[in-house]
PAZAPA-4460 file (N, C-alpha, C; in steps of 0.05 Angstrom, whole numbers, plus 32768, in hexadecimal, padded with zeros to 4 digits):
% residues 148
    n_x    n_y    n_z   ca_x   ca_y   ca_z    c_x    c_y    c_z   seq   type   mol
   7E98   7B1F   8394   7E86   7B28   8380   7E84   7B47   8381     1      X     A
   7E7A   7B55   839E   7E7E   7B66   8397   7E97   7B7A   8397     2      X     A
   7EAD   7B6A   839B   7EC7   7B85   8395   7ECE   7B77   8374     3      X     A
   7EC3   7B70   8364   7EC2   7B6A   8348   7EAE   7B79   833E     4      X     A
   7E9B   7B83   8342   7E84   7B90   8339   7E93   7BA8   833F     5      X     A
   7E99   7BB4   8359   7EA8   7BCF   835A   7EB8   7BD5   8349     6      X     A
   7EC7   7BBF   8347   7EE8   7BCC   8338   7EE2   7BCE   8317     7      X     A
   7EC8   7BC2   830C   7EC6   7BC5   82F0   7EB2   7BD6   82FA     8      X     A
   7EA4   7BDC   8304   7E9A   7BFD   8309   7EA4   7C15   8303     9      X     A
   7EC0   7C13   830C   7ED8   7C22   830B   7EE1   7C2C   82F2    10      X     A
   7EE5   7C16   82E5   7EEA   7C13   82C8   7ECF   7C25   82B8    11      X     A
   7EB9   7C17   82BE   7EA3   7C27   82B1   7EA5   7C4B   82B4    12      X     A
   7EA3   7C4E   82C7   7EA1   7C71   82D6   7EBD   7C73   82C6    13      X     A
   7ED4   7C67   82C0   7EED   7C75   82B2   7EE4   7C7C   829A    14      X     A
   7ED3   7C6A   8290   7ED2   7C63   826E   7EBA   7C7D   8277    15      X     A
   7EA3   7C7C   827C   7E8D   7C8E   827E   7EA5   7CB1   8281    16      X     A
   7EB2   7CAB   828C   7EBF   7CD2   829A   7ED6   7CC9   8280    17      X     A
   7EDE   7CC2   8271   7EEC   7CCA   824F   7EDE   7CCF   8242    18      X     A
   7EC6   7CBE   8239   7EB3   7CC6   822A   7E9E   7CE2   8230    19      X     A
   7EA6   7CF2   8243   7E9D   7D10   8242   7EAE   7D1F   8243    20      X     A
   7ECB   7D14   8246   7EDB   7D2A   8244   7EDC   7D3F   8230    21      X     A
   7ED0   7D3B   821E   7ED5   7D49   8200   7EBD   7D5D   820B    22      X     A
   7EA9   7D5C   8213   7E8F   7D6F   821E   7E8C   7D75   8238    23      X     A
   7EA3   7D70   8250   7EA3   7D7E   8266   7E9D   7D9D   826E    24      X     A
   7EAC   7DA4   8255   7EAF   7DC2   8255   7E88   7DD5   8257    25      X     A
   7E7B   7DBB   8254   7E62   7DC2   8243   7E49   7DB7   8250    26      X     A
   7E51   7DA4   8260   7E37   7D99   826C   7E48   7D86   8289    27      X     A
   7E38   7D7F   8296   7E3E   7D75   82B0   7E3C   7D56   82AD    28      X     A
   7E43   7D45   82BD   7E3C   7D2A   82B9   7E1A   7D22   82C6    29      X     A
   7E0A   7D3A   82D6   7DF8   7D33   82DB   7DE3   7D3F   82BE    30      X     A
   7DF2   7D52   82AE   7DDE   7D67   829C   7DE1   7D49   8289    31      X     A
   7DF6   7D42   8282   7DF8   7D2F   8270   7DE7   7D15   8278    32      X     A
   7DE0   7D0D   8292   7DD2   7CFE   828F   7DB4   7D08   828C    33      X     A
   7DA9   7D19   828F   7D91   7D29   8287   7D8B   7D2A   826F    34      X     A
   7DA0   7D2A   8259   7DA4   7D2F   8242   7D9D   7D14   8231    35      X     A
   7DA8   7CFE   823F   7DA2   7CDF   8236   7D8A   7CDA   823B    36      X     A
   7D81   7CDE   8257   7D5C   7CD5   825E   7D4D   7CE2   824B    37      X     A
   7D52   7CFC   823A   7D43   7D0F   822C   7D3E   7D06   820C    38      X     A
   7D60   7CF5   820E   7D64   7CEC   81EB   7D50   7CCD   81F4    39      X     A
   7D4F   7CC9   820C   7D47   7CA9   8209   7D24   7CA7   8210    40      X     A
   7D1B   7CBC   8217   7CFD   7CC0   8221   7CEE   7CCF   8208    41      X     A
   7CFF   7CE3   81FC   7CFA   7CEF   81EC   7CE9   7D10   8202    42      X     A
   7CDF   7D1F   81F2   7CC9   7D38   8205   7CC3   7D32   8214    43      X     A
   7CC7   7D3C   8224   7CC3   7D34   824E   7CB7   7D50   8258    44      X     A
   7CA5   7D4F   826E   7C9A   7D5A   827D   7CB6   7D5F   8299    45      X     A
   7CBB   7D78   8296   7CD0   7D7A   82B0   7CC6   7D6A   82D0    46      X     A
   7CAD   7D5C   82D3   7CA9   7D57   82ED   7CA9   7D34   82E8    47      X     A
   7CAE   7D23   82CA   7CBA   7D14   82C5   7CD2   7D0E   82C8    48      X     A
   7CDF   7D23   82BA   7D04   7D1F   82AF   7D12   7D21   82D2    49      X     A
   7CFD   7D2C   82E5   7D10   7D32   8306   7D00   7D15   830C    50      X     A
   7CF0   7D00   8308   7CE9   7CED   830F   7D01   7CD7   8302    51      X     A
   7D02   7CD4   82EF   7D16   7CC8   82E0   7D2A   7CD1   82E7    52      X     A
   7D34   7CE4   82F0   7D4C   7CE8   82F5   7D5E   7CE7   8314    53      X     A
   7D42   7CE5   8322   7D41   7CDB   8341   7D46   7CFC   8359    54      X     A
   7D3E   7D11   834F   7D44   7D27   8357   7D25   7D38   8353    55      X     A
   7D2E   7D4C   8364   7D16   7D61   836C   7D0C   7D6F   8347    56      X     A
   7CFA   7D7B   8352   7CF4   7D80   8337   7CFB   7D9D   8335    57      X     A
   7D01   7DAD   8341   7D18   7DCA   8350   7D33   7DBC   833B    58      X     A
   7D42   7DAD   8346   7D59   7DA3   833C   7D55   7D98   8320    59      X     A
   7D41   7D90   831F   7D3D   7D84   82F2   7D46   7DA2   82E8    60      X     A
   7D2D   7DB3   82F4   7D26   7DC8   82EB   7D49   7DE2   82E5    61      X     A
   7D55   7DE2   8300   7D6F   7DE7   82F8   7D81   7DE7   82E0    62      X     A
   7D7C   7DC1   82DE   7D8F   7DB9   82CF   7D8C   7DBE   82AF    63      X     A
   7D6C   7DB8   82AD   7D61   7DC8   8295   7D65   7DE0   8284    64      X     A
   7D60   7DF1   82A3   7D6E   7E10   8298   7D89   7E0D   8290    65      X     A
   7D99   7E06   8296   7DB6   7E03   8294   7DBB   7DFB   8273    66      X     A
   7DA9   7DE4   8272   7DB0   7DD8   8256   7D9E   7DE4   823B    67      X     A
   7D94   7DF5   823F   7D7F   7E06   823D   7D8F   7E1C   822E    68      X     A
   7D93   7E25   8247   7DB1   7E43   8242   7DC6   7E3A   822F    69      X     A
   7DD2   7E23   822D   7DE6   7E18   8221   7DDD   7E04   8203    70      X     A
   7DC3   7E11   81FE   7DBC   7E0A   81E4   7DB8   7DE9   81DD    71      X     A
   7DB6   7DD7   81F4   7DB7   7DB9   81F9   7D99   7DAB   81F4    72      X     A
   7D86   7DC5   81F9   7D6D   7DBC   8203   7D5D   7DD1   81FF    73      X     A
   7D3A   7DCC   81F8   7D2C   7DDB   81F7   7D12   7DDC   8202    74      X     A
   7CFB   7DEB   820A   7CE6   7DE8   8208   7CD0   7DF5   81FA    75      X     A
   7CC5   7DDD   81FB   7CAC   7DE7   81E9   7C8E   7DDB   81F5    76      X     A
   7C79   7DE5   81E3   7C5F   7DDB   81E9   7C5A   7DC2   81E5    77      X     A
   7C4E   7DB3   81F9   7C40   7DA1   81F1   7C2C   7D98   81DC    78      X     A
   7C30   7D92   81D7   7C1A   7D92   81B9   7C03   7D7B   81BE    79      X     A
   7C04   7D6D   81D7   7BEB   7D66   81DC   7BDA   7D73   81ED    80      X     A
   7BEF   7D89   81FF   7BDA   7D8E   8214   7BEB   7DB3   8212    81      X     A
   7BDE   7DC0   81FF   7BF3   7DE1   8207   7BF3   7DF3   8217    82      X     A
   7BF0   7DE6   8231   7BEE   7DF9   824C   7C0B   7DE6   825A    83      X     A
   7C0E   7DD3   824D   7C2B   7DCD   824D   7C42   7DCB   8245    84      X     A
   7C5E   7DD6   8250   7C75   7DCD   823F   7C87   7DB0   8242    85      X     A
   7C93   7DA8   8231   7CA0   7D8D   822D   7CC4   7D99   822D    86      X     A
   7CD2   7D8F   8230   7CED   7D8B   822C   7CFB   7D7D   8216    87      X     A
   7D0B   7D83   8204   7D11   7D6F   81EB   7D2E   7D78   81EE    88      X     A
   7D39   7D6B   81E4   7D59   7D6E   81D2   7D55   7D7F   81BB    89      X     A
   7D71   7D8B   81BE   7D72   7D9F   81A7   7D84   7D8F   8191    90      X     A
   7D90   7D95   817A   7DA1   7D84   816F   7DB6   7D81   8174    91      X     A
   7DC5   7D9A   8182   7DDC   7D9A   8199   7DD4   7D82   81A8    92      X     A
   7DC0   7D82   81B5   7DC4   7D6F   81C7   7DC8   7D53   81BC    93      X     A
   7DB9   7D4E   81B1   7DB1   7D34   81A5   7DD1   7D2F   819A    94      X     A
   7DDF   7D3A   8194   7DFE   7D42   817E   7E11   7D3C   819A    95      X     A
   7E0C   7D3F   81B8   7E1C   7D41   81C3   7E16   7D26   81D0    96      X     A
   7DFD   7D1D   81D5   7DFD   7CFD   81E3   7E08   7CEC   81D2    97      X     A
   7E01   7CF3   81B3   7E08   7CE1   81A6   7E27   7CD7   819F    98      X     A
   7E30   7CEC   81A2   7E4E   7CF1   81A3   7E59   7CDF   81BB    99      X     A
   7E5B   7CE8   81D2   7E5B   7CE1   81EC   7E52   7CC0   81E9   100      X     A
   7E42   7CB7   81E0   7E34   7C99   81E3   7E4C   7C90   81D5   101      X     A
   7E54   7C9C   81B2   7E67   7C87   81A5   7E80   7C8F   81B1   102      X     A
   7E8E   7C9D   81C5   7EAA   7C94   81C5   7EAD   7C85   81DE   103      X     A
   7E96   7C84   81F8   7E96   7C71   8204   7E8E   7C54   81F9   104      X     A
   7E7A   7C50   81E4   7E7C   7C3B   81D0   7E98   7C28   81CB   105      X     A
   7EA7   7C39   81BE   7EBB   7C3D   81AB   7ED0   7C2C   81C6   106      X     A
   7ED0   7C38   81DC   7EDB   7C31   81F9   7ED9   7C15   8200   107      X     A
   7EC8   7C17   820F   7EB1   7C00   820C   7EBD   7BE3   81FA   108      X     A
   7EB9   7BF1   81E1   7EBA   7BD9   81CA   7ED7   7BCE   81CE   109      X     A
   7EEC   7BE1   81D0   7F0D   7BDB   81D7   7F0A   7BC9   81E4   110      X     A
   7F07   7BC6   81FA   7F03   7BBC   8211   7EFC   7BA2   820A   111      X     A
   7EE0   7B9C   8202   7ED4   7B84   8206   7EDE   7B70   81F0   112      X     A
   7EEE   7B7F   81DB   7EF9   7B6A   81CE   7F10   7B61   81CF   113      X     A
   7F1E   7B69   81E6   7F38   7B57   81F6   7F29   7B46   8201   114      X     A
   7F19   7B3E   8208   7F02   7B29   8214   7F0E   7B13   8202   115      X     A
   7F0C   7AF1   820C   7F09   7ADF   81F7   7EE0   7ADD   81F5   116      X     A
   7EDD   7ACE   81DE   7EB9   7AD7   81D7   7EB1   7AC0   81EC   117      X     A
   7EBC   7AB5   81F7   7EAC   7AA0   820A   7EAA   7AC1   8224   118      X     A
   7EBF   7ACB   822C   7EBA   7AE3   8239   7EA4   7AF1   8239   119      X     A
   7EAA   7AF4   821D   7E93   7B11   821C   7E75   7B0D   8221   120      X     A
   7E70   7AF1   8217   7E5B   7ADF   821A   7E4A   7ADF   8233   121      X     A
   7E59   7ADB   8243   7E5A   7AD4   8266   7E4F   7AF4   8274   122      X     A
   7E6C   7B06   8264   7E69   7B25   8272   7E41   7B31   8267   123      X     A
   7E40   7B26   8253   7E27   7B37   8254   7E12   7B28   8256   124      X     A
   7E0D   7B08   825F   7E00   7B00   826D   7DFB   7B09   828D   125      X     A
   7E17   7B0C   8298   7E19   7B18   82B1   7E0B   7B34   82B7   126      X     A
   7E18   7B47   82A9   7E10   7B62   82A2   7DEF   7B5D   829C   127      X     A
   7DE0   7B54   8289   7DC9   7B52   828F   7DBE   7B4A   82A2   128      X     A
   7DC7   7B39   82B3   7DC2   7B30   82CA   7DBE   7B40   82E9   129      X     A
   7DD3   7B4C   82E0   7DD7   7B5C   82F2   7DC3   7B81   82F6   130      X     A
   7DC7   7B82   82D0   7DB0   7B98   82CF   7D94   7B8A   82DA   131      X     A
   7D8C   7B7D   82D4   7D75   7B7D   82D7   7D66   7B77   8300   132      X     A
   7D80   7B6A   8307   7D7D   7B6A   8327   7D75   7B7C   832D   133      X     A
   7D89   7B92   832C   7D93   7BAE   8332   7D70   7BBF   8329   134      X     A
   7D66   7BB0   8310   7D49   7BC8   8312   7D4D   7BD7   82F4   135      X     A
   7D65   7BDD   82E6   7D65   7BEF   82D9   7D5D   7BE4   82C1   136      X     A
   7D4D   7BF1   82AE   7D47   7BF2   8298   7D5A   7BE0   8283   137      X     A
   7D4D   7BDD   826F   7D61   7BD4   8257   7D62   7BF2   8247   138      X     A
   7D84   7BF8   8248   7D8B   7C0C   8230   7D75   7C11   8219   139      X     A
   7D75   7C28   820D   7D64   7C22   81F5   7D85   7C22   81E2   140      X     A
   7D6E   7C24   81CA   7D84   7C14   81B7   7D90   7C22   81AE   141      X     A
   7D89   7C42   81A4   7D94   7C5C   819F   7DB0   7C61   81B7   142      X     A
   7DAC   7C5A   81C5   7DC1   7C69   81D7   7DC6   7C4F   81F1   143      X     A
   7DCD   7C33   81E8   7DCF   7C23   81F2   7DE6   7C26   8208   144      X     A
   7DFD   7C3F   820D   7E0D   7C38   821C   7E07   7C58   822B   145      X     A
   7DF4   7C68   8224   7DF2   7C87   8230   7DE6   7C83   8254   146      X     A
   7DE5   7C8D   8261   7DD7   7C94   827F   7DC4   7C97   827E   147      X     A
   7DAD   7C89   828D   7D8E   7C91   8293   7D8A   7C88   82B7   148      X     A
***
């Protein structure tokens, strides 16, 4: 069981590292996942987005600037509370997860339809199965195959 879970792991991390190749040049695979929690939470408080993201809030804060500098991301006021700022996607950004989500999609989709449908059936009973052991969220629906 588990050297079958590994080896389509494998597969996944291949399909995940094609689908950024087109935006390597531009963001990191950790900025990019920052970039998904942001499209999928929507305005975040930077001492959130380093909770969700399982890292110091020094290191959110880094990664922010970074995407920040590179026109990915912005901040602004809170507008419920203005002694605070929030984090949002810029349209770059939002333009680049979204991108990034459909050609691992597109991947993805190749894939699962060499499956016969009694397959595929099974695979994402399992796959749910398995997400949900594991703890992790259900995808949202906007960005059902992105990183959080």
């Amino acid at each position: 069981m588990t050297h079958a879970v590994l080896t389509a792991s494998r597969l996944l991390v291949a399909v995940a590292a094609r689908s950024l190749a087109a935006v390597e040049d531009r963001v990191t695979v950790p900025q990019f996942r920052l970039l998904v929690v942001l499209s999928s939470h929507g305005d975040a408080k930077l001492v959130d987005l380093a909770e969700w993201l399982g890292v110091n809030p020094s290191t959110a804060m880094r990664m922010v600037d970074r995407l920040i500098a590179a026109g990915l991301a912005k901040r602004t006021i809170n507008p419920d509370n203005r002694r605070e700022t929030v984090l949002r996607l810029t349209p770059e950004g939002s333009r680049i997860v979204a991108d990034v989500t459909a050609r691992r999609r597109r991947e993805i989709a190749g894939i699962v339809e060499r499956l016969a449908p009694q397959q595929r059936t099974a695979l994402v009973d399992a796959l749910t199965a398995f997400t949900e052991a594991g703890g992790e969220a259900p995808a949202p629906a906007a960005y059902p195959l992105g990183w959080t």
